[in-house]
C-alpha positions, 0 to 999 in steps of 0.5 A: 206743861201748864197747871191745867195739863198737870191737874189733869195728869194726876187726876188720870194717876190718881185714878189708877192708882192703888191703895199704897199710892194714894196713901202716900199722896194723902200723907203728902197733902196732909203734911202740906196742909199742917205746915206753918206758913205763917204767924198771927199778931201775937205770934203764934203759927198759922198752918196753910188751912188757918190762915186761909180761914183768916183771910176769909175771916178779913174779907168778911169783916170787910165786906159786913163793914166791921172795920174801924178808920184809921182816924177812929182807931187813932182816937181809940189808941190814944184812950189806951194811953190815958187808961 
């Protein structure tokens, strides 16, 4: 069974579903979402939903042009060592 198959068999549980499963499946989503899938620069966990906000931000930067070369950011760098 591929994924469009398996979205489509859910869809048809979820629809016959009662409060008790759909619950569950909520909770299951839920914990999916909040869990750590990864860690910024500094550190710190990303869960699944802030780490796509990431990325969205990334691509944004990209296409809005708000990137730096990497010549430019060696020029820069080395300021920090002379600060």
């Amino acid at each position: 069974m591929g994924l469009p198959e398996l979205k489509d068999k859910i869809r048809h549980q979820l629809d016959l579903a009662d409060e008790r499963v759909l619950r569950i499946v909520s909770s299951v989503f839920d914990n999916y979402l909040n869990e750590v899938v990864s860690y910024d620069a500094q550190g710190n966990p990303l869960t699944l939903s802030e780490y796509n906000n990431k990325v969205e931000e990334g691509l944004n930067d990209v296409k809005y042009n708000r990137i730096i070369s990497k010549e430019d950011l060696s020029k820069e760098m080395q300021d920090w060592d002379n600060e």
